[in-house]
C-alpha positions in Angstrom: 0.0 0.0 0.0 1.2 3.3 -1.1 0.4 7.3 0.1 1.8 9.8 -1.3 2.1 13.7 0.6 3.3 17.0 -0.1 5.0 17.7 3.1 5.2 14.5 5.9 6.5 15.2 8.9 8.3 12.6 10.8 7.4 12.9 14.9 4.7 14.9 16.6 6.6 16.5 19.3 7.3 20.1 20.1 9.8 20.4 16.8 7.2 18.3 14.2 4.0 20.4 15.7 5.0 23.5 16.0 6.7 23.1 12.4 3.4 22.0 10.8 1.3 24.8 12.9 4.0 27.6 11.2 3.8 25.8 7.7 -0.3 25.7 7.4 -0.5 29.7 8.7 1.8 30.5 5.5 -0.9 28.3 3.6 -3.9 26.7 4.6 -3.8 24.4 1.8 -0.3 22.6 1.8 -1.1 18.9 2.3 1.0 17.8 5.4 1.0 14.5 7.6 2.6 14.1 10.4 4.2 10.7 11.7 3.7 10.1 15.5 3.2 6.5 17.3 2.4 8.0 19.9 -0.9 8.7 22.1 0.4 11.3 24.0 2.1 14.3 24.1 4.6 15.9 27.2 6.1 19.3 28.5 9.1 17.3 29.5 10.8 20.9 30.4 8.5 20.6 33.5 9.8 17.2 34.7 12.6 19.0 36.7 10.3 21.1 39.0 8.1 17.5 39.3 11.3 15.8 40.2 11.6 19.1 43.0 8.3 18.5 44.2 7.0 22.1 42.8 4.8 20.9 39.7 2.1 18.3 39.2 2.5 15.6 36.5 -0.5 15.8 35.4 0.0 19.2 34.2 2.6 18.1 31.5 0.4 15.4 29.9 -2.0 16.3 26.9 -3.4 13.5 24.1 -1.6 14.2 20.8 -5.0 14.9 19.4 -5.4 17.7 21.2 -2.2 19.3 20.1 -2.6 18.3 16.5 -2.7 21.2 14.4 -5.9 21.3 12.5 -5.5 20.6 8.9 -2.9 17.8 9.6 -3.5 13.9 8.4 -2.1 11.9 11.7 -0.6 8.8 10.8 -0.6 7.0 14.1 2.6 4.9 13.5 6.3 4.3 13.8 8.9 5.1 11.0 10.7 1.7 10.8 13.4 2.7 7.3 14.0 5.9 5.5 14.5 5.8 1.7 15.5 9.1 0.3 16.7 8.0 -3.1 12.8 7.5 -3.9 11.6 10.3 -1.8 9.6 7.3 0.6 9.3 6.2 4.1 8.0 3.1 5.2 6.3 2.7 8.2 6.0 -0.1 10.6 2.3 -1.6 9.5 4.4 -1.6 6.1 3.0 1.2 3.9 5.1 3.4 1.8 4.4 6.9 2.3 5.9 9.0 -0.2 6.7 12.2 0.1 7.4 15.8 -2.4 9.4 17.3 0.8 10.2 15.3 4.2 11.2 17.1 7.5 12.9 14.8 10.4 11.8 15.8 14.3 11.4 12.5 16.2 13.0 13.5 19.1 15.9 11.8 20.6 16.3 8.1 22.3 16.8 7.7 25.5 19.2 4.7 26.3 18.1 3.3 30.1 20.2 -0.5 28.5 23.1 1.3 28.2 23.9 0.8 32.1 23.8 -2.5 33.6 20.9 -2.9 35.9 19.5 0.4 35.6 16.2 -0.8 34.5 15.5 -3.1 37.2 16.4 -0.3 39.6 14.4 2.9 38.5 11.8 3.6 40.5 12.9 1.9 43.8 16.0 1.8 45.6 16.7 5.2 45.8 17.1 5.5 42.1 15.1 7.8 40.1 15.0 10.0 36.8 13.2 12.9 35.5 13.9 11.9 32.7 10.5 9.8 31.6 6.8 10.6 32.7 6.5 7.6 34.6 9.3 8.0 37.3 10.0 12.1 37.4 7.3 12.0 41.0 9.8 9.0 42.5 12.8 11.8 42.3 10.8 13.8 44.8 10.2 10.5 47.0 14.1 10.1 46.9 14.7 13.6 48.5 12.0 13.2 51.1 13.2 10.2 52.4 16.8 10.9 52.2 18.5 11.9 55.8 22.2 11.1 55.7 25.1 9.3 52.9 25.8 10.5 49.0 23.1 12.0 47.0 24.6 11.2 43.6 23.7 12.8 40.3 24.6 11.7 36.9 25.3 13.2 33.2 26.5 11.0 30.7 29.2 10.9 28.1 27.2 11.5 25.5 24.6 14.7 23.8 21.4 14.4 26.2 18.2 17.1 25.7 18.3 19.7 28.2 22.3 19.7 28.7 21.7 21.5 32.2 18.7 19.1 33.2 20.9 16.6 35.5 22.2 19.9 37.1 18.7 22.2 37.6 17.9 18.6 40.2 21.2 18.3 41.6 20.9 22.1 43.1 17.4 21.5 43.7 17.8 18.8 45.9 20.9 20.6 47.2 18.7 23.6 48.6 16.0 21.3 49.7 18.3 19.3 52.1 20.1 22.9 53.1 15.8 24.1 54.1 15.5 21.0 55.9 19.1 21.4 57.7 20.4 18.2 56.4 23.1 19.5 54.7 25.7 18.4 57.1 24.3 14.9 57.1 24.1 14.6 52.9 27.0 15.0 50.6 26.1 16.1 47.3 28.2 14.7 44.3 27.9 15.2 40.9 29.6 12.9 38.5 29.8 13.7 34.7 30.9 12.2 31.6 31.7 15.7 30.2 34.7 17.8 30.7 33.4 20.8 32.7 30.4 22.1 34.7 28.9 24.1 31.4 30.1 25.1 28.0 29.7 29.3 28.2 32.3 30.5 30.8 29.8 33.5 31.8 27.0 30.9 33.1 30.0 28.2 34.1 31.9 30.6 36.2 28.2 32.0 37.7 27.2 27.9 38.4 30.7 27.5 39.6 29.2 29.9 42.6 26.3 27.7 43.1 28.2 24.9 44.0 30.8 26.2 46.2 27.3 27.7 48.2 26.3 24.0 48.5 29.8 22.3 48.9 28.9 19.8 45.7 31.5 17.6 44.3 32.5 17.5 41.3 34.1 14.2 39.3 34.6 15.0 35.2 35.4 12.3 32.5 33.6 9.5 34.5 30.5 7.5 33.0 28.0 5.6 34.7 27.9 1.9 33.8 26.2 -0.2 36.4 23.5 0.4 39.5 23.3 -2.2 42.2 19.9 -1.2 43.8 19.4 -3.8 46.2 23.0 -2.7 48.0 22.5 0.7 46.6 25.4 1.6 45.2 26.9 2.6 41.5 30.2 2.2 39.3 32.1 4.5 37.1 34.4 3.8 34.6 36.7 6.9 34.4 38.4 8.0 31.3 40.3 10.9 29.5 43.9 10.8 30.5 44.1 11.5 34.5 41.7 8.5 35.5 41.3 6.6 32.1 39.6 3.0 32.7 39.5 3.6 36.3 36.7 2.0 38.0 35.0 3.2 41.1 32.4 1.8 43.0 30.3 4.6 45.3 27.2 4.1 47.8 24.6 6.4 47.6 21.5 7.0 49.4 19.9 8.6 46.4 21.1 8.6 42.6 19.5 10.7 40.0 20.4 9.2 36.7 20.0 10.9 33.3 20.7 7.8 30.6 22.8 7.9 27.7 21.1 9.4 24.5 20.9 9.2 21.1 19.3 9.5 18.1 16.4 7.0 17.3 18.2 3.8 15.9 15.6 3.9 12.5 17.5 7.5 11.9 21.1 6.2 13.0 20.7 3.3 10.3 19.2 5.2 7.6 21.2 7.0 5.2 19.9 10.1 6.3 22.5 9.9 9.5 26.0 10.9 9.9 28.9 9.4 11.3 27.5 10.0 14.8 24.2 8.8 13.8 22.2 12.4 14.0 20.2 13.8 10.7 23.0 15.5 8.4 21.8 19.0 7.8 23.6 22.5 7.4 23.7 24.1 10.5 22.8 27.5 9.3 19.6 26.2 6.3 18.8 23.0 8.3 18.6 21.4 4.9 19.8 18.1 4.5 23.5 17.9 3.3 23.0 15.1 0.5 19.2 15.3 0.3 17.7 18.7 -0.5 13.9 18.0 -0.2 15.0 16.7 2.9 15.0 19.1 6.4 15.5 18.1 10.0 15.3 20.2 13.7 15.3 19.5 16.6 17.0 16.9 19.1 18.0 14.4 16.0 19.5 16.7 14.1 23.3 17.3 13.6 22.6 20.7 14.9 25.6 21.5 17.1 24.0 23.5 20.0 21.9 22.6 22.9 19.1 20.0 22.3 16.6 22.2 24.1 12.9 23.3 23.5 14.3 27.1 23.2 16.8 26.3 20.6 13.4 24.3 18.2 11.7 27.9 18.7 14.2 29.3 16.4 14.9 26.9 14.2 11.5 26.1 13.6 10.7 29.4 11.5 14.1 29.4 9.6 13.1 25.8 7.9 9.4 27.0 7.1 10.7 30.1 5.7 13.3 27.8 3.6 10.8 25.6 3.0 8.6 27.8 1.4 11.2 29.4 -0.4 11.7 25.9 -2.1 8.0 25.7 -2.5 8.0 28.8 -4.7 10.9 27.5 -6.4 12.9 30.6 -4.7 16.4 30.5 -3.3 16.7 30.3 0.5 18.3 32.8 2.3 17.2 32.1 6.8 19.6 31.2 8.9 19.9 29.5 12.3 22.5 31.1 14.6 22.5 28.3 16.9 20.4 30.3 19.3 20.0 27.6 22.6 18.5 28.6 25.7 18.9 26.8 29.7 17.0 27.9 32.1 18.9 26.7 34.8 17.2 26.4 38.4 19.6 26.4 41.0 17.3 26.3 43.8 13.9 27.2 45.1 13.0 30.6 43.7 16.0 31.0 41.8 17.2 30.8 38.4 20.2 31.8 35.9 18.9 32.3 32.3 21.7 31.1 30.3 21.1 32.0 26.6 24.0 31.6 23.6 24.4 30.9 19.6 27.4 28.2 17.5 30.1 30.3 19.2 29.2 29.9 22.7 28.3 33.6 23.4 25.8 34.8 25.3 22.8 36.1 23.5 20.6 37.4 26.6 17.0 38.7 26.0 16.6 41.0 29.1 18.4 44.2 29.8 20.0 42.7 32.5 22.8 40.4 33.6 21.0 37.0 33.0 24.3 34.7 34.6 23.0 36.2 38.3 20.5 34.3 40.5 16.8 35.9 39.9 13.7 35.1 41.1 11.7 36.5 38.5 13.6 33.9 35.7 12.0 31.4 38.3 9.0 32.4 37.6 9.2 32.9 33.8 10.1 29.0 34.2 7.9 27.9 36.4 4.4 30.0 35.3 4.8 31.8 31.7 6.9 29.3 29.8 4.9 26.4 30.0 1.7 28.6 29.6 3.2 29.5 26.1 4.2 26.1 25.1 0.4 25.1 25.4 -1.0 28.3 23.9 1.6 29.5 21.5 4.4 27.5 20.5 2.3 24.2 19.6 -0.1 26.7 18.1 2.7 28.1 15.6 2.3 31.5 17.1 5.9 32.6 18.4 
């Protein structure tokens, strides 16, 4: 069985909706699909303040029909192979859906396998994650119930969505055991597969701040690669030249994992994937390098800046504007800066704003220093952002 499309839209997350909302208020009568298995739809930004016990789950949950742009066909499926050469996809229930343009947003994958016996673990043993829908409320559980020993938390080794997400938790729980003076009683570690505390020295040497005020360890160039729950305790493999192959066993009392990412496999073994396995687009057009009727934003793309909700509100309108400009048979002249956005929560009421572009400099919105503490970026986070994910982004509005 065959379809054929003038736009489809692989994944209907914040990148593919948002994309197809922009694209149908340029013209009301391009013919798009969009690609989604899925039944419904998250504000996984919000996931961090469920984890610190200061949202409700339930308000980052809608049905993927109601964010469905109207005007959309929904295929309710999985992409299972990608084959460019005849401008088709094939799904899994077999059908061949071919396409005039194709745009590539399913999101990134989210490895739990990668560590040995994390799976069995999540959710119990003082292991959590606010990274998934299902066990973001446990991470809230875990501080509660935590009075004395390590509080470990985890980044790994490899590109993960919301680079500053295993952090935001970390200083969360930091000031919550600091309220409930147990700070003396709870050492706060955080151990990273990455080189430094954050890529932009103005916001690094600001977070740098935030944990000396908490007296958090630090341990670089060490990955995660097995829980024990039922003795409650991890090990690390170090590596880069200081503590290469190194392995260390720790006990914790709590241990916040975020699990190695990628993108999907179906992308990584299609021939739209680099060497690294991410869509290969130009990082200024988002056009596909070897495909042109082919786009991509968004967390699977080769894009070289933070995979973060922020940085998909300004790549989204430079693809439809290139897109269209193919559409008219025009040449296309937008061009992502690499704009990415963190909104780093370093405790209760209190937020840095780090914004910056390819180059790693700061591109701030407000007319103020945005690298200092503020309570009112906590409540841009906490109240107006998701409010305009809901009503605007997913809309096509901003």
């Amino acid at each position: 069985m065959n379809s054929k499309r003038q736009i489809v839209i692989v994944g209907g997350g914040n990148a593919g909706i948002s994309v197809a909302a922009q694209l149908l208020k340029k013209n009301r009568n391009l013919d798009i699909a969009i690609v989604e298995p899925s039944e419904k739809h998250y504000y996984q930004p919000a996931w961090t303040m469920v984890g610190g016990g200061f949202y409700d789950i339930k308000d980052t949950e809608k049905t993927e029909a109601e964010v469905m742009p109207e005007g959309v066909e929904w295929i309710k499926d999985a992409v299972s192979s990608f084959q460019p050469d005849e401008n088709k996809i094939t799904v899994h229930a077999g059908t061949q859906i071919q396409y005039e343009f194709l745009i590539v947003a399913p999101g990134i994958q989210l490895n739990w396998n990668e560590i040995k016996g994390l799976e069995e673990s999540i959710g119990k043993n003082g292991v959590c994650s606010n990274y998934s829908f299902d066990t973001a409320p446990y991470t809230f559980e875990c501080l509660k119930n935590a009075k004395s020993g390590r509080a470990i938390f985890t980044s790994p080794h490899t590109p993960i969505k919301c680079g500053g997400a295993p952090q935001k938790i970390m200083y969360i729980a930091a000031d919550y055991f600091r309220k409930n003076n147990l700070s003396k009683n709870i050492q706060v570690e955080f151990w990273s597969g990455g080189t430094k505390l954050f890529g932009v020295k103005k916001y690094e040497d600001a977070l740098k701040k935030v944990i000396s005020k908490y007296s958090i360890k630090e341990h670089y160039f060490n990955k995660l690669v097995e829980i024990d729950g039922s003795n409650k305790r991890a090990k690390f493999i170090g590596f880069g030249a200081h503590n290469k192959d190194i392995e260390t066993w720790i006990d914790y009392e709590m241990i916040h994992v975020t699990p190695p990412q990628s993108a999907p496999d179906f992308v990584k073994n299609s021939p739209l994937a680099n060497a690294s396995g991410w869509v290969d687009v130009d990082k200024h057009s988002l056009q596909h390098i070897k495909y042109k009727n082919i786009f991509s934003l968004g967390d699977a793309s080769s894009l070289p800046t933070g995979k973060t909700g922020a940085a998909i509100r300004k790549q989204a309108p430079v693809l439809v504007q290139n897109l269209m400009s193919m559409l008219s048979k025009h040449s296309m002249s937008a061009s992502y800066n690499g704009y990415s956005s963190c909104p780093l929560i370093t405790g209760y009421g209190k937020l840095i704003l780090a914004e910056f572009d390819y180059d790693n400099n700061p591109q701030e919105t407000f007319p103020f220093n945005q690298a200092k503490e503020r309570w009112s970026m906590f409540i841009l986070k906490r109240y107006i952002l998701p409010f305009l994910y809901w009503t605007q982004i997913l809309k096509g509005k901003m």
